[in-house]
C-alpha positions in Angstrom: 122.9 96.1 75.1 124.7 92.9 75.6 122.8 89.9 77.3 121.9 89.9 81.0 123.1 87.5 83.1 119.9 85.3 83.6 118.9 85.4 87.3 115.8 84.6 89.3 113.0 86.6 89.6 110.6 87.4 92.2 107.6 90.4 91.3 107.1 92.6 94.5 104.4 94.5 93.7 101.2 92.9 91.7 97.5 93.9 91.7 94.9 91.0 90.6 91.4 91.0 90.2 88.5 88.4 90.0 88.3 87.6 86.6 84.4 88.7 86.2 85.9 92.7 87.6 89.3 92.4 85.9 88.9 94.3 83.0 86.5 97.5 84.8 89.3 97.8 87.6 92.3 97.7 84.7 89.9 100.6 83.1 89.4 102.7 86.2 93.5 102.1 87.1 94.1 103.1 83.6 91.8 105.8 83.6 92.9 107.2 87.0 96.7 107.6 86.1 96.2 108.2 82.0 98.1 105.7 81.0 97.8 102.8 79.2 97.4 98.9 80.6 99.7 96.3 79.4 97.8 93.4 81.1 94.5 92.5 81.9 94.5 92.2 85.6 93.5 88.8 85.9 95.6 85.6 87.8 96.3 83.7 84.6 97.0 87.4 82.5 99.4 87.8 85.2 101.3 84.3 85.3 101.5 84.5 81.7 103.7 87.5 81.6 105.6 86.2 84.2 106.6 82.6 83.1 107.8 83.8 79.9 110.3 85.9 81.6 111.6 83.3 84.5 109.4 84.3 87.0 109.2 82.2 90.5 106.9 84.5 92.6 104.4 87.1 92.2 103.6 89.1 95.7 99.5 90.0 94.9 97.4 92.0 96.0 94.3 94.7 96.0 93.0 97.6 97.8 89.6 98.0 99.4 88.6 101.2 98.4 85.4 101.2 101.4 86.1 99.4 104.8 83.1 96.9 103.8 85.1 95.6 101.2 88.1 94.5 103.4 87.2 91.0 104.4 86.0 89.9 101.1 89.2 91.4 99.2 91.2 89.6 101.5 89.1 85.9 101.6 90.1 86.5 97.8 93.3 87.4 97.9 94.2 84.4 100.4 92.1 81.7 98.2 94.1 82.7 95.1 97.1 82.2 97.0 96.1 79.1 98.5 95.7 77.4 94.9 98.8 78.6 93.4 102.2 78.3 95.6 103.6 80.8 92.8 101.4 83.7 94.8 102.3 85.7 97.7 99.4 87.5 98.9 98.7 90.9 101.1 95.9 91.6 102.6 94.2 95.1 102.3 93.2 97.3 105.5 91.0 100.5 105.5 90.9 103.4 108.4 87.1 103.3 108.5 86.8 99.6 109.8 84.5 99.5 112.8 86.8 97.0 114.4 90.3 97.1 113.6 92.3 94.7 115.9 89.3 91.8 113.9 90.3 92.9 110.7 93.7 92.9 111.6 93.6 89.0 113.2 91.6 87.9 110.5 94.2 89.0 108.0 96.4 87.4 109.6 94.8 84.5 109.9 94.1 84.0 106.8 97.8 83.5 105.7 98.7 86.9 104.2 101.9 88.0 104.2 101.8 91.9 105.1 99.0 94.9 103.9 98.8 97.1 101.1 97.9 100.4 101.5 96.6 103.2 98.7 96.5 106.5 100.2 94.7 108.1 97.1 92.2 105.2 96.5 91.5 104.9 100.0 90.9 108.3 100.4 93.8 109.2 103.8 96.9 110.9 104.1 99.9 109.0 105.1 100.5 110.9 108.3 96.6 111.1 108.9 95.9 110.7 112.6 93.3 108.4 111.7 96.1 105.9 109.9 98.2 105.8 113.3 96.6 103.0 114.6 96.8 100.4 111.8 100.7 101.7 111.5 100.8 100.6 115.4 99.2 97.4 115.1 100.9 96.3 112.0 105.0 97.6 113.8 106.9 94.2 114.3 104.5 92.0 112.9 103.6 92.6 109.1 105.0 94.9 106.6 103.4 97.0 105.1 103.9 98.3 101.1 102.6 101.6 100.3 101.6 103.8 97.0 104.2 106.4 97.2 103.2 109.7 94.9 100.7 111.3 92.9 100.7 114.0 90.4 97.6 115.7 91.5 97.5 115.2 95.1 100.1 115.1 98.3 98.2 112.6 100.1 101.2 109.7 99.5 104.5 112.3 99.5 107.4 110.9 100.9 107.5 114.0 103.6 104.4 112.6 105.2 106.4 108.7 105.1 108.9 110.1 106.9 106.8 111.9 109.3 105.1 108.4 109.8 109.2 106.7 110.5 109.9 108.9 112.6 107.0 107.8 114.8 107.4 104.1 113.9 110.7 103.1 114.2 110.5 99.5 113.9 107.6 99.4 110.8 108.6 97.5 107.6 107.7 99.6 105.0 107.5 98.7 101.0 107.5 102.0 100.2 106.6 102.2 96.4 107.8 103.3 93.0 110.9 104.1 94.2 109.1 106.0 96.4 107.2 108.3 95.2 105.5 108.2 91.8 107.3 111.3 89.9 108.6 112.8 93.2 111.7 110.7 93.0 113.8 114.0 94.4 111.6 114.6 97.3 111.8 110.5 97.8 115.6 110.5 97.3 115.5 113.8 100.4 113.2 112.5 102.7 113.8 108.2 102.5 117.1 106.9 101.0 119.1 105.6 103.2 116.1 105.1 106.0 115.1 101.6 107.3 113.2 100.6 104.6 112.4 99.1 101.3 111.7 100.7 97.9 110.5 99.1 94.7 110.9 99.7 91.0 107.4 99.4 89.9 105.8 102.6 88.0 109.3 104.0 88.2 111.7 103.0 85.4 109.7 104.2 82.6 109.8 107.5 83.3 113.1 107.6 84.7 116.6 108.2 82.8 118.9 105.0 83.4 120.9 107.7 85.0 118.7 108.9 87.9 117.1 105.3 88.4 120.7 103.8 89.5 121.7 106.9 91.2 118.4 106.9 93.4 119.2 103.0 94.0 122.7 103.7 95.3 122.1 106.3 97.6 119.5 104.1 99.2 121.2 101.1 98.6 120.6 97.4 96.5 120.3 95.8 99.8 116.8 97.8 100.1 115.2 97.5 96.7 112.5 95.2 95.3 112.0 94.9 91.8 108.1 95.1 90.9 106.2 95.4 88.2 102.5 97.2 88.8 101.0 94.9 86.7 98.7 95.3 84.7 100.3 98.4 84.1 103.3 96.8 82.9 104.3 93.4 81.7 107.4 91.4 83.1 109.2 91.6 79.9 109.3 95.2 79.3 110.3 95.9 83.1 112.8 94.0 83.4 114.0 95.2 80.0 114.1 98.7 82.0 116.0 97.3 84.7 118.7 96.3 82.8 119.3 99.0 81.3 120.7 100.7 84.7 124.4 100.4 85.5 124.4 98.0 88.2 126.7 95.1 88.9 125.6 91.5 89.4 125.2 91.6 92.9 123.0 94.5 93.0 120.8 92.8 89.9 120.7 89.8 92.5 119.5 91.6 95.4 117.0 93.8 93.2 115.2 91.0 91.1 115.1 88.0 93.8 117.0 87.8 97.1 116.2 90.8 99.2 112.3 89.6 98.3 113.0 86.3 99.0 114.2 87.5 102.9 111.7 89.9 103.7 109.4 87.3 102.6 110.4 84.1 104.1 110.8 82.0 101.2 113.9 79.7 101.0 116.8 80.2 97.8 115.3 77.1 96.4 111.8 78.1 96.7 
């Protein structure tokens, strides 16, 4: 494979951890999925991979896996952010919160830049009738990026996505690894080509080259963040994977840097 040309690079899709619970959530991730964990979870693990490989932005994050923990997972996300202008961080919601529209402003206030969402760790199904309320207080103001896919359960298919766009029109939706974690047919059925975004992250390794850029054009370049998962991969190896797919310049543009840098406000010299 002939040399890439060198672009910037902007990671949509990052989990960190406080140092001192790092390496027990890396375990439980690892454990959860079978799989191996390239990094170790931490801020500095993460920034490491990342500055080797060119780097600008890391968009963090971490899911409250009880509605107690929402506040304090995002007071950490936001004080991370604050001390690093490198960091882009969203915030974490959870159906069971007592007071919803609070968690919501306080989110907000605290500087974070849309809400993560893990159907299977949180323990909801996308289309639950329980989720339609933080889907209609999120529409028009924050995005929202989404596990997509699970071998063992159907709580994150991209049927029940769909069923949630359909009702929501106008939400921004990250809707992840490609969307849908080895249910890239059902994702390339029921989402390419709808209004929103997918990213890479958890995809390309077990993807051929082949289906990878055929799933990317049929939902288009425009629409696709490039993302890593870490800590269950490192910068260098994804973006190894990436350029392995057919795509021209332009579409390596838009994938690695400027469709993040839009749907995230930051500037092209940022």
């Amino acid at each position: 494979m002939s040399n890439p040309k060198p672009f910037r690079v902007i990671d949509a899709h990052a989990h960190i951890f406080p140092d001192k619970v790092a390496e027990r959530a890396v375990q439980s991730i690892g454990g959860y999925y079978n799989l191996p964990m390239s990094g170790s979870g931490t801020v500095d693990g993460l920034i490491k991979s990342g500055e080797a490989m060119g780097v600008s932005h890391y968009l963090v994050h971490s899911t409250a896996t009880r509605p107690e923990q929402v506040d304090a997972i995002n007071a950490y996300i936001s004080a991370t952010c604050a001390a690093d202008s490198r960091l882009i961080g969203f915030g974490t919601l959870h159906p069971g919160v007592e007071d919803l529209p609070a968690s919501f402003e306080n989110l907000r206030g605290l500087g974070l830049k849309g809400i993560k969402l893990h159907p299977e760790f949180q323990n909801f199904n996308i289309d639950d009738a329980a989720m339609m309320p933080i889907y209609a207080i999120a529409e028009g103001k924050l995005p929202l990026l989404i596990h997509m896919g699970d071998e063992n359960r159907d709580s994150s298919t991209p049927e029940r996505l769909a069923n949630v766009l359909d009702r929501f029109p106008n939400l921004t939706v990250i809707a992840a690894h490609l969307g849908g974690y080895q249910m890239w047919e059902q994702a390339a059925e029921c989402l390419a080509g709808r209004r929103i975004y997918l990213d890479t992250s958890s995809s390309l390794a077990f993807m051929t080259p082949e289906a990878a850029t055929a799933l990317i054009r049929r939902h288009g370049a425009t629409k696709i963040l490039f993302g890593t998962d870490y800590p269950m991969w490192l910068h260098q190896e994804e973006l190894e994977r990436l350029h392995r797919l057919d795509l021209s310049d332009e579409e390596r543009e838009r994938i690695l840097w400027r469709n993040a840098a839009e749907l995230l406000g930051l500037g092209i010299d940022d």
